[in-house]
Each structure stands twice: as structure tokens, then as C-alpha cells.
TORTI-120079 format. One record per residue (C-alpha): residue in three letters; residue number from 1; y, z, x. Coordinates in nm, 4 decimals. Last residue first. Layout:
<sites>
resn  resi  yy  zz  xx
Ala  NUM  Y  Z  X
...
</sites>
This chain:
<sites>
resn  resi  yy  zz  xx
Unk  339  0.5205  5.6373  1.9126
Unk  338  0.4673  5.7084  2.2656
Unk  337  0.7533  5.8132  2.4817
Unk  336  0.8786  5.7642  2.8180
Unk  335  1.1955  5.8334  3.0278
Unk  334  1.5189  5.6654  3.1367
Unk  333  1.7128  5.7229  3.3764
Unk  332  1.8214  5.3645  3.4841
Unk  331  1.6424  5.4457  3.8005
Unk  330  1.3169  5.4871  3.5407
Unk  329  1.3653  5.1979  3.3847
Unk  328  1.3242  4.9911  3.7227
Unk  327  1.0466  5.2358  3.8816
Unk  326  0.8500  5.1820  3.6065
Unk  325  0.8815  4.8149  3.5856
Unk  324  0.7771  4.8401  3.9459
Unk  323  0.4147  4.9781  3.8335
Unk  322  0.3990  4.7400  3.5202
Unk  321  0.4779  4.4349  3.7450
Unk  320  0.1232  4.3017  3.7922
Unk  319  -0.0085  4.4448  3.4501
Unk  318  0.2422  4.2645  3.3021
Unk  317  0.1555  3.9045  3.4658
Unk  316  -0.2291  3.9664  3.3790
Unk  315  -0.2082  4.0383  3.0309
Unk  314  -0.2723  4.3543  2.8226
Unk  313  0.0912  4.2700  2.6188
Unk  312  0.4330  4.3841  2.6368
Unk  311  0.6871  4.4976  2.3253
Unk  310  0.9417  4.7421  2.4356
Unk  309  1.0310  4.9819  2.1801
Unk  308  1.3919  5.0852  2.2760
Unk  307  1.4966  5.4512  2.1606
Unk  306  1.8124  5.4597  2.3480
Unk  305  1.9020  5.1409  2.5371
Unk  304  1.7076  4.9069  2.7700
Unk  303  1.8472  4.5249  2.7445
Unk  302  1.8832  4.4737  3.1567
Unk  301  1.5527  4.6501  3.2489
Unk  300  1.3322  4.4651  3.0390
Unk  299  1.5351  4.0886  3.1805
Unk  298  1.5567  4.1083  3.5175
Unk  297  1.1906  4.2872  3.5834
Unk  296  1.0324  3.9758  3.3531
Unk  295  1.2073  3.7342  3.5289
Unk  294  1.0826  3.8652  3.8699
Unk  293  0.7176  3.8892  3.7293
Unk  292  0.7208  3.5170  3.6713
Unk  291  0.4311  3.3726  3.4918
Unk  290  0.6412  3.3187  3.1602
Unk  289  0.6062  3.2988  2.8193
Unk  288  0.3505  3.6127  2.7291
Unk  287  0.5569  3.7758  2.9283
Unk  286  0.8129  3.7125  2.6608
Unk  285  0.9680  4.0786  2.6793
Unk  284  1.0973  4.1331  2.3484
Unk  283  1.2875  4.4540  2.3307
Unk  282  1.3714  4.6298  2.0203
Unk  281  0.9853  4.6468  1.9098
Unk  280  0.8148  4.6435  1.5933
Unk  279  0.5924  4.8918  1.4080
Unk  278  0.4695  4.8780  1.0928
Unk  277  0.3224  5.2103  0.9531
Unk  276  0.0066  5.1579  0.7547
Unk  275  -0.0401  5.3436  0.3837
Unk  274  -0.3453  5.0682  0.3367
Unk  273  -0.1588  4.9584  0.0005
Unk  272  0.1355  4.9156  0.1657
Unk  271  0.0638  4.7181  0.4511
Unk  270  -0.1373  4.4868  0.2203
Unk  269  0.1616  4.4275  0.0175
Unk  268  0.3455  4.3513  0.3444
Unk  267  0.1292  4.1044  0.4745
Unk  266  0.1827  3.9258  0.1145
Unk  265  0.5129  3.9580  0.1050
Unk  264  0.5724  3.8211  0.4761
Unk  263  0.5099  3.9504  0.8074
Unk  262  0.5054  3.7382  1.1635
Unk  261  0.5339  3.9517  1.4605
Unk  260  0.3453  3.7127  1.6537
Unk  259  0.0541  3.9254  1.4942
Unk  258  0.1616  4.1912  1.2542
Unk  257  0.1505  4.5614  1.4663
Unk  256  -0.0209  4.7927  1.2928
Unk  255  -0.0502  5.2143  1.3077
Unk  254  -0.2047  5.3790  1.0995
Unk  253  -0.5367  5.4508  1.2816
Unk  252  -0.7720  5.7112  1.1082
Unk  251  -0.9817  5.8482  1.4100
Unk  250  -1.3501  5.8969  1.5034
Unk  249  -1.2700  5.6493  1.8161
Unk  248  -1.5294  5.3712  1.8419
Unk  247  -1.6069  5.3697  1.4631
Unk  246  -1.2431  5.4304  1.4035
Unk  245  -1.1442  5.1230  1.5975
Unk  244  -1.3584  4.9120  1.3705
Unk  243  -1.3111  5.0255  1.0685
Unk  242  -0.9458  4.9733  1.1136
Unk  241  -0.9370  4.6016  1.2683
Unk  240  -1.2213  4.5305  0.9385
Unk  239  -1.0048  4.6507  0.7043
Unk  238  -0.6397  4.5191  0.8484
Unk  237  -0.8539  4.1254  0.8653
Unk  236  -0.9764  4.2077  0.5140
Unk  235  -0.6638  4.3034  0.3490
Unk  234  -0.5192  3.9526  0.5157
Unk  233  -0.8170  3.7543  0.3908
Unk  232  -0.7909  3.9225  0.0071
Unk  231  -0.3924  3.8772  -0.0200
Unk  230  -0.3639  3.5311  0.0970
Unk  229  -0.3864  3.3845  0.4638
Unk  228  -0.1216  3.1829  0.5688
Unk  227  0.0286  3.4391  0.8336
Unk  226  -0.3309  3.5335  0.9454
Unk  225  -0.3894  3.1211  1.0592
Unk  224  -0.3268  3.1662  1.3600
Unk  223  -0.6030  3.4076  1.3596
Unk  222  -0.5463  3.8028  1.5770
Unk  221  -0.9385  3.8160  1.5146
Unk  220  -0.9414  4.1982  1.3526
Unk  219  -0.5988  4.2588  1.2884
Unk  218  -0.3100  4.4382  1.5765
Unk  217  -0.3942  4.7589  1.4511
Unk  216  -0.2867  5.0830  1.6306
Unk  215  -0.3588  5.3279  1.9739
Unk  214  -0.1755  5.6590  2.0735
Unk  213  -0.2204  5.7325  2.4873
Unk  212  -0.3796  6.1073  2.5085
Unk  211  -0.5972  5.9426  2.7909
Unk  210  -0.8530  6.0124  2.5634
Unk  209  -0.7618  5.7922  2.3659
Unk  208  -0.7108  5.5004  2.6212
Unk  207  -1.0491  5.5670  2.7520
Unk  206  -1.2191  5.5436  2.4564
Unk  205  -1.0901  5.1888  2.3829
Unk  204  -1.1415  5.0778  2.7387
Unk  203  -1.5185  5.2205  2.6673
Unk  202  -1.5467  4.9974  2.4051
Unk  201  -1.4639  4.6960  2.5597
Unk  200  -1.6282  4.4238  2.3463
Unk  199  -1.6035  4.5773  1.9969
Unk  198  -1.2164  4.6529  2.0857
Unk  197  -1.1587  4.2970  2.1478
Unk  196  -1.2908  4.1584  1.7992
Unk  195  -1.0954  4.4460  1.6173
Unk  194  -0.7804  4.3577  1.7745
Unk  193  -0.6088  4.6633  1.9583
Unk  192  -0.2196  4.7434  1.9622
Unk  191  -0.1447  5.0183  2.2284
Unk  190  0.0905  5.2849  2.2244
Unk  189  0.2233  5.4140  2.5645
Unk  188  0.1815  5.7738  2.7646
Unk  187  0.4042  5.8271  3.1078
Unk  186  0.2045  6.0620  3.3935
Unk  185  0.2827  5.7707  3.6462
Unk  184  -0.0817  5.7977  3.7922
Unk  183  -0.1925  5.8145  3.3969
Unk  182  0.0209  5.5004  3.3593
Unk  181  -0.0641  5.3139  3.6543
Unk  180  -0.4545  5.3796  3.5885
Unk  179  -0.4416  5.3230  3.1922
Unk  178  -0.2686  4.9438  3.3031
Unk  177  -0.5245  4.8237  3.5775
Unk  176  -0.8001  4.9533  3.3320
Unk  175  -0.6492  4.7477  3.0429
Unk  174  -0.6449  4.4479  3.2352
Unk  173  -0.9671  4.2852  3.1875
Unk  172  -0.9124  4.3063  2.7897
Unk  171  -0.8473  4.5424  2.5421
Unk  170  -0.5863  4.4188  2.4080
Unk  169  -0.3725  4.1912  2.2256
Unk  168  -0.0484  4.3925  2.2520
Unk  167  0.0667  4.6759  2.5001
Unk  166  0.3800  4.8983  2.3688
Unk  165  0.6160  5.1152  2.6318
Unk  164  0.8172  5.3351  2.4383
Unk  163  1.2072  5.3762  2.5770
Unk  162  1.3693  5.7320  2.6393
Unk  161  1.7367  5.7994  2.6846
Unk  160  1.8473  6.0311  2.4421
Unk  159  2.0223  5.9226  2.1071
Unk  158  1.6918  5.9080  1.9021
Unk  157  1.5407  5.7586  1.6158
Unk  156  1.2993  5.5362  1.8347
Unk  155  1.3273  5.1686  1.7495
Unk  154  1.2025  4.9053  1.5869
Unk  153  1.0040  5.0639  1.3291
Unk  152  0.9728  4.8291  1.0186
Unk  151  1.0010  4.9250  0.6373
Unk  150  0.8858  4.6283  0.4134
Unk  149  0.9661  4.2827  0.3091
Unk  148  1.2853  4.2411  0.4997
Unk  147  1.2784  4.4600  0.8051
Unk  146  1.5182  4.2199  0.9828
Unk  145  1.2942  4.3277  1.2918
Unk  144  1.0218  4.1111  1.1942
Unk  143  1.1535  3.7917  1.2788
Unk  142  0.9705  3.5254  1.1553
Unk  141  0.9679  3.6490  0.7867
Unk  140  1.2758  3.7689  0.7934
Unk  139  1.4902  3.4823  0.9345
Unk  138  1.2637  3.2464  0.7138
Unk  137  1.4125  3.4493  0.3921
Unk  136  1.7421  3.4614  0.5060
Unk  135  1.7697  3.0404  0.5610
Unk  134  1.6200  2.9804  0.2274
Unk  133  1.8558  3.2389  0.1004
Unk  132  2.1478  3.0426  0.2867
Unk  131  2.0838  2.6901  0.1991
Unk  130  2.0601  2.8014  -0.1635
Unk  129  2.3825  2.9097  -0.0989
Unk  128  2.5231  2.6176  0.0109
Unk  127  2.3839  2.4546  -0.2457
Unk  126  2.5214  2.6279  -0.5442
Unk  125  2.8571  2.6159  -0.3757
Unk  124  2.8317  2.2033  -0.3581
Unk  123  2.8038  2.1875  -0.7032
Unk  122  2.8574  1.7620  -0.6988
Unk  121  2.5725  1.7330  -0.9636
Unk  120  2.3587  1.5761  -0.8212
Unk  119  2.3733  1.7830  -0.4592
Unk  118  2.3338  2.0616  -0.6628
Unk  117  2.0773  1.9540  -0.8229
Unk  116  1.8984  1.8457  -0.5338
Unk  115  1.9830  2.2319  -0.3568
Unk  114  1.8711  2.3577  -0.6657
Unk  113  1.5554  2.1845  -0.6766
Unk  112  1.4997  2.2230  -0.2972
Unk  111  1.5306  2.6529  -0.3597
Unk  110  1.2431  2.6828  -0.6457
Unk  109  0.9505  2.4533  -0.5509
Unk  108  0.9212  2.5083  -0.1203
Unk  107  1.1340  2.7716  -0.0897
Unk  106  1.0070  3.0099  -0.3575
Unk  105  0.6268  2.9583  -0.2141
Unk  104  0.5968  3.2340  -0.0237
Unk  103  0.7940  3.4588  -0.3101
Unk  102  0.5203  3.2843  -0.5087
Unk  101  0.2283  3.4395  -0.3781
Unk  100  0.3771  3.7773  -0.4010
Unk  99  0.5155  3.7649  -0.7157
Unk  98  0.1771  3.6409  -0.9041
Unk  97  -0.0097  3.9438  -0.9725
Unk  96  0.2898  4.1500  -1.0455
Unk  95  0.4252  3.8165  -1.2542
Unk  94  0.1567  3.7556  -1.4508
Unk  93  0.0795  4.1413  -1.5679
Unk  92  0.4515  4.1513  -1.6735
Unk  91  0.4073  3.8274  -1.9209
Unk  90  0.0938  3.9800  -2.0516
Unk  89  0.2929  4.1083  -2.3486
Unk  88  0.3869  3.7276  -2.3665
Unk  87  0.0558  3.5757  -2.4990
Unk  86  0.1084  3.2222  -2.3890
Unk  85  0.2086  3.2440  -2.0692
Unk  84  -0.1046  3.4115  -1.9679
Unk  83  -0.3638  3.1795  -2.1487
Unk  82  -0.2095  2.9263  -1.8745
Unk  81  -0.3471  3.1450  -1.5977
Unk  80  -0.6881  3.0111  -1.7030
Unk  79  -0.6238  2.6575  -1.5941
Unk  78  -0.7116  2.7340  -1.2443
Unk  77  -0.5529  2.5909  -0.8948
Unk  76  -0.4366  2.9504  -0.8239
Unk  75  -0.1582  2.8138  -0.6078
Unk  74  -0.0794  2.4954  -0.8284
Unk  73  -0.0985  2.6809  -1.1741
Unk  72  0.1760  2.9803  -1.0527
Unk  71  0.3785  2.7368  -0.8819
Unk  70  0.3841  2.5331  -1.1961
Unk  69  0.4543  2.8344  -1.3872
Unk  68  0.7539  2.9139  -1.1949
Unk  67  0.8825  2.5855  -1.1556
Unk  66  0.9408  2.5882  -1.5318
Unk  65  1.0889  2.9277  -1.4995
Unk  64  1.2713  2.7955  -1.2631
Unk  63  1.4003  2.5071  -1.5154
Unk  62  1.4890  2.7148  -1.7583
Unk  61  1.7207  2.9804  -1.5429
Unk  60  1.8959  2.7088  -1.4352
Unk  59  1.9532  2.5620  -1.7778
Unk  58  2.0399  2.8986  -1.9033
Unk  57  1.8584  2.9719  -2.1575
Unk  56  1.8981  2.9929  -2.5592
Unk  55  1.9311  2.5688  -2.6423
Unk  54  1.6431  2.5080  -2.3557
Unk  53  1.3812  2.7429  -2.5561
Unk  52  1.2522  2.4370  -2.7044
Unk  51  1.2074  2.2593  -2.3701
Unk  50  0.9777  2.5912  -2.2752
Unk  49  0.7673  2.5825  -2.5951
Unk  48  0.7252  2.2120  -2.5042
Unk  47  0.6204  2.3092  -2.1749
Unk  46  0.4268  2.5442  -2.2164
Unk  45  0.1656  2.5234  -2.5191
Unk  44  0.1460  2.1216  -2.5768
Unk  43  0.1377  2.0634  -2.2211
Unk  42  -0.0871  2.3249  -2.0793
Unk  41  -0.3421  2.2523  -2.3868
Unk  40  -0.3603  1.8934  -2.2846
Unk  39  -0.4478  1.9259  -1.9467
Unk  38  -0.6900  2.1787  -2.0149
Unk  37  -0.8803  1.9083  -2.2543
Unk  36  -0.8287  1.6541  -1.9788
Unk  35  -0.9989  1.8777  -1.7372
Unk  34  -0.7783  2.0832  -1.4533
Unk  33  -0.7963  2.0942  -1.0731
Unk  32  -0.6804  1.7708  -0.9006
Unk  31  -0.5532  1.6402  -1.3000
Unk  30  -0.3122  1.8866  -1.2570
Unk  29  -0.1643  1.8263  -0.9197
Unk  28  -0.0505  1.4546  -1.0012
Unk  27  0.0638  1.5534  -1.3788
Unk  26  0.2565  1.8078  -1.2139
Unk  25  0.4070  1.5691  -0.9677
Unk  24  0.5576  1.3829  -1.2477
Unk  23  0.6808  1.6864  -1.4376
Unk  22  0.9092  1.7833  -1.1105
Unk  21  1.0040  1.4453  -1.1152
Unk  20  1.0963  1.4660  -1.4231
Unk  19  1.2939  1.7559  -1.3689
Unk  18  1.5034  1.6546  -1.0919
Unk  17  1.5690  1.3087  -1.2822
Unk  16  1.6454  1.5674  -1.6145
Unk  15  1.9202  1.7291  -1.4476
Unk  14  2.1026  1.4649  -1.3977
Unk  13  2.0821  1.2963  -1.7723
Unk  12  2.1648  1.6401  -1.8758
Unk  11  2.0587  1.7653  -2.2540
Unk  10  1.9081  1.4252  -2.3288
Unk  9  1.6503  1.3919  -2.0209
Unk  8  1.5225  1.7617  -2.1254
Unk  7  1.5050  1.6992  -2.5081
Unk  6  1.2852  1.3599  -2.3957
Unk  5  1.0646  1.5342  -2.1564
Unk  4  0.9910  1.8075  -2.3705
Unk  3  0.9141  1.5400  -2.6679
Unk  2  0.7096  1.3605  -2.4372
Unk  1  0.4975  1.6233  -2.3515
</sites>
């Protein structure tokens, strides 16, 4: 270890503080999950191998790949992954397994060393954009209409004058207040139903089928914690959410709205593998934000345009308004679609 440490510090006294301290919080983290024995292997196999391969590589390119495998250790917390690095024809298998987790992770290991570095090193450029991929990256994962990790509807490919009209987070007390007003207005919506809801309002379920209204996944619990979750918990929560509605209906859904609108590479993996369609919205109501129905009437009617998914949610305050919402788009002459 010393060795790799000592051709590092050598090469670039700057870059070898970053590193360092990169090696010194390894140490930290290792000995949380791995044996002396494992401890040992990782250094002797990896990281010497990888401060040998410094006079071939970019020194950028050397030190993520550094990060890269302690990313890779730290989120599966299991010395087996070293046996990976070592036998390079399973390089590929690594990384397929491994991208998704550490795209997630890429801005917490890979983008503050080069913005340090930079920093270090007076490269000013380098940081900047740094900065900016960090900055991309959270734009698209909190705002799903960027459409960066997989294919999003957000609007209605059309240049006619019709809106969709989407309820989240249901069923609930409401939904009967809502199916009434709409089948008395003769418009059909899509509606997002949690699995956990569904099971305890059944018949609201039923009832919005048959009211030829088109229904999709919103995840079984609607957790907090769903964003976080890896690859087996967020397969499970789209699972369960499906199973469930089918059950009640007899029908495939495809359909799935992320919860707060939240998707990352890990979300969208699952999204791909369970051939769902994600939908988003064009128009952001915030009713979830506000008790006032006059806010809510200002704002939906003010940003309608061709094709506008408007995202609204089985709540009491939008169940209130829905019937003069109605009125609102409709004297903008607009009509109604379901996706």
C-alpha cells in the first residue's frame, strides 16, 4: 500500500493530498466490513496494480477508476467484488451490475474530487464543469420532466386543444366526489393508485374502471424513502402496486407515476425491465401546497396549452374546485383526454 501511496504522492504532490485522503477514508470504511486478511488482499491486488498503471493513464482517468472501486466496495459493503477487478474479462459484468448504483453515487466520490483538484490545482474550467454535471444530474433526478434517465410523457403529442386531467395518491375519501363530477361532466382522467390504498377501497378502484377512466402505478406504500431504495426494494414496491391493482381489476397496468416525481437510474432500470410507461405532467398544480381553491383556479387555467398533463391529487382541496376547474379550461376551449 505504501508503495501505491508513495508512486502516487511523487507523480503530483497535489494530486496525491486528494488521493490520500481518499486512501485514508478507505482504510476507515474497510475495516467496517472487511477482515484483516480481506484487507490485505484489496491492497496488494488493486491498488498497487492501479498505481502501476499510473505511467499509461490519464491521471484523471486513474484516480476515478480508483474511486470507482471504492464506490463499488463501500455500497456492496463485501470483499467479494474485489475477485472482480482482478480477473478483467469480468470487468464488463462489474460495471452492468454496478452502473446503476454508482451513477447515484457519482456526485458524492467522483465529482468533489475533481472539483478539489481543481481547485488545487488552479483548473478552474475543470471545476466549473464539474459544478455543472453535478448540477444536471440533480435537475433530472428531481425533476422528472428533463427525461434524463428514461423516456417520460409530459405531454400529449398533439396540436389541438385538449389537456389530461391526472389524480395522484388515491383512492381515498374523495375519489367518489371526483368519479361523480367527471362522469356528470362526461370527461375521462388517469388515475395513479398506491397498492396499500387500492386494497382498502376496492370498490373505488372498480368503479374508476368501469367508469372507462384509465388507472396506473403510483408504488405500493408511496415511502419516503422509495427514492433511496436499491434495485430489489424499488422492483418490489412496482411488483406488489401491479399485482395488486390487477387482482382488483383483471388488467395489466403500465402505467406509473414515480412518487414526488423523483426517478433516478435505479427507478429507471426497474421501469424498464417491467416494460412501464412513465408518465409526468406539464402542469404542476401544488394543491398538495396550498388550501386555497382560488390559487389553484388562477394558476391551472393560466399555464394550459396543447397536450398539457395536469398533475392533481385525490385530496380534499381538488375535489372542492374540480367542478369549476372544469368550467375554467373548458371556457378556454379546451377539452379532455385520458392518457
Amino acid at each position: 500500500m505504501k508503495r501505491a501511496e508513495n508512486e502516487i504522492r511523487t507523480r503530483d504532490p497535489n494530486l496525491g493530498k486528494v488521493v490520500l485522503y481518499q486512501l485514508s477514508y478507505f482504510r476507515i470504511m474497510s475495516k467496517q466490513f472487511c477482515s484483516p486478511h480481506e484487507i490485505k488482499y484489496c491492497h496488494s491486488h488493486l491498488f498497487i496494480t492501479s498505481a502501476r498503471t499510473c505511467t499509461t493513464l490519464f491521471r484523471g482517468a486513474k484516480i476515478m477508476l480508483f474511486l470507482l472501486q471504492q464506490t463499488i466496495l463501500h455500497i456492496n459493503q463485501k470483499i467479494l467484488i474485489y475477485h472482480y477487478f482482478c480477473v478483467m474479462k469480468t470487468w464488463n459484468r462489474v460495471m452492468t451490475s454496478s452502473l446503476l448504483l454508482l451513477l447515484q453515487q457519482v456526485i458524492f466520490f467522483v465529482l468533489p474530487f475533481l472539483i478539489v483538484y481543481s481547485i488545487i490545482s488552479h483548473r478552474h474550467i475543470i471545476s466549473c464543469i464539474a459544478i455543472l454535471i453535478a448540477a444536471v444530474f440533480v435537475w433530472g433526478i428531481f425533476d422528472i420532466r428533463l427525461a434524463l434517465f428514461v423516456p417520460v410523457i409530459n405531454r400529449l403529442k398533439t396540436n389541438e386543444k385538449k389537456v389530461v386531467l391526472t389524480f395522484d395518491d388515491g383512492p381515498g375519501s374523495c375519489t367518489d366526489m371526483i368519479l361523480s363530477i367527471l362522469e356528470r361532466e362526461n370527461i375521462r382522467a388517469t388515475f395513479f393508485f398506491t397498492g396499500k390504498n387500492a386494497s382498502e377501497h376496492v370498490d373505488a378502484v372498480k368503479k374508476t374502471v368501469q367508469s372507462g377512466h384509465s388507472i396506473g402505478i403510483h408504488t405500493q406504500n408511496h415511502l419516503l424513502k422509495f427514492p433511496f431504495s436499491g434495485l430489489k426494494g424499488v422492483k418490489k414496491e412496482l411488483n406488489d402496486n401491479i399485482t395488486t391493482l390487477k387482482q382488483i381489476t383483471g388488467q395489466n397496468v403500465s402505467l406509473f407515476r414515480p412518487p414526488f416525481g423523483v426517478m433516478n437510474p435505479v427507478i429507471a432500470k426497474s421501469v424498464r425491465d417491467l416494460n412501464l410507461r412513465t408518465i409526468g405532467w406539464t402542469i404542476r398544480s401544488l394543491d398538495t401546497k396550498t388550501k386555497s381553491g382560488e390559487r389553484l383556479l388562477k394558476r391551472i387555467p393560466s399555464r394550459l396549452s396543447a397536450g398539457a398533463i395536469i398533475l392533481l391529487h385525490d385530496i380534499p382541496v381538488t375535489a372542492a374546485i374540480l367542478q369549476n376547474l372544469i368550467i375554467e379550461i373548458r371556457k378556454k376551449g379546451y377539452e379532455f383526454e385520458k392518457i
